[in-house]
N, C-alpha and C positions, 0 to 999 in steps of 0.2 A: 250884806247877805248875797248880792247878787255876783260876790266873788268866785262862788262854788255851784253855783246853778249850772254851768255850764259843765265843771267838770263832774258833776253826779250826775248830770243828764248822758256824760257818754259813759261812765262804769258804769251806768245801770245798761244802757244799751251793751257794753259789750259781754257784761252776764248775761244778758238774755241772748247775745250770740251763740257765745261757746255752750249754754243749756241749748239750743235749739236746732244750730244750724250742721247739715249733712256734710259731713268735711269732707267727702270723695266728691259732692257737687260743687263745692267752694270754688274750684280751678275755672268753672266755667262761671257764677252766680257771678264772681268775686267783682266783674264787667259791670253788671249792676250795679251794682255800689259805687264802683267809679264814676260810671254814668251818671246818677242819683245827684250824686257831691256836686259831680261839675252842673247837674242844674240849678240844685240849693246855693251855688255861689253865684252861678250866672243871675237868678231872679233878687237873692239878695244882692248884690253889688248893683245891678239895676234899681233899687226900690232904694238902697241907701242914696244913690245920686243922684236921685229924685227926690229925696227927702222923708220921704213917705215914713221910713222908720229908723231906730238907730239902734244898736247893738253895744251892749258895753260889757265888755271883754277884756282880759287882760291878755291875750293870745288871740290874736285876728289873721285871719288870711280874706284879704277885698273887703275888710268893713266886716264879714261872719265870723262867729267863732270857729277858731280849731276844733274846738272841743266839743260841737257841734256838728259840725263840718265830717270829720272823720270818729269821732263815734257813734251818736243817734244816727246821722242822715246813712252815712258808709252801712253801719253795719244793717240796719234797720231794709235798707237795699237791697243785702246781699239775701236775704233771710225772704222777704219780701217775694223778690224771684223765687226761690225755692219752693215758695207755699205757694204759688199763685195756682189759682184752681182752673181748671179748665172751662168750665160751665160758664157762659156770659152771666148770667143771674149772681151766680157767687161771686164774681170777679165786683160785679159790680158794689154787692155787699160787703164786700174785703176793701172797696175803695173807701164807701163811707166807714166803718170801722175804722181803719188807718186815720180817715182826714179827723172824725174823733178824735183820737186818740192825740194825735199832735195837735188839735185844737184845745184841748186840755193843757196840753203841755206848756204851748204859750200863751193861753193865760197863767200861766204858772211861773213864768219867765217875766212877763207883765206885772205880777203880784210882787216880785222879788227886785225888780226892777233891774232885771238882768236885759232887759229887751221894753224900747220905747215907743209908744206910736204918735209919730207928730203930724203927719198928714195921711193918716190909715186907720182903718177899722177891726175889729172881728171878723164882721161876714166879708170881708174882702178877700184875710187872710184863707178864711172856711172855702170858698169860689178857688183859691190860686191853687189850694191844695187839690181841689177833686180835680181840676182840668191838669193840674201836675201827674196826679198819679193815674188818670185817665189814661194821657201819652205815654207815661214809664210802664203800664198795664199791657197797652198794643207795643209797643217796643218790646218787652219781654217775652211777650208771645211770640210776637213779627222776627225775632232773633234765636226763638228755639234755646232762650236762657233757662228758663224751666222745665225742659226735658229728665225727663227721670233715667236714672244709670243702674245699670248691674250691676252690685257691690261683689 
């Protein structure tokens, strides 16, 4: 089963791209997402050689999936910047929302056995996510990634 978790995990995110995402802002968000990716690899490829968890893929870039990697994480980024609210209060509800939301997701990854945990938890992963998207939150703003354009 856990052949296909990884690729519905990024068609679903990249419908929900193209449903969502402002394509006159994409030239600037698109950074985002880059950014985003090269964390999700950076924390995973660290946690893989640590042991902490494993990934099974049939498509891997450092131990993460591709299909992870560049669809959920990439697009979910780009879209991410785009909506980020400017109010500290909502940023901060847009954080947990998010960390939700992919806390769902792998437990869902975990139930498929698409994703393992052998020296890791739940509330570890719930902790990596907020102070992740904490930093990508003030990055985004600190870099004027979510600036609104005149169409």
């Amino acid at each position: 089963m856990y052949q296909y978790s990884w690729l519905i995990s990024a068609i679903v995110g990249w419908i929900i791209f193209f449903m969502l995402a402002d394509r006159f802002r994409v030239k600037y968000t698109i950074w985002g997402g880059i950014i985003i990716s090269a964390v999700q690899l950076l924390v995973d490829a660290g946690a893989m050689h640590l042991n902490l968890y494993r990934v099974h893929s049939f498509f891997h870039i450092f131990g993460s999936s591709i299909f992870f990697t560049f669809g959920l994480v990439f697009t979910i980024g780009i879209l991410y910047a785009q909506f980020l609210p400017v109010s500290p209060l909502l940023q901060g509800i847009n954080i947990l929302v998010i960390t939700a939301l992919f806390s769902i997701e792998e437990l869902l990854f975990l139930k498929t056995g698409a994703l393992e945990y052998i020296n890791w938890n739940h509330q570890s992963s719930v902790f990596i996510d907020v102070v992740v998207l904490t930093s990508y939150t003030w990055l985004v703003s600190s870099l004027g990634l979510n600036r609104k354009l005149d169409h």
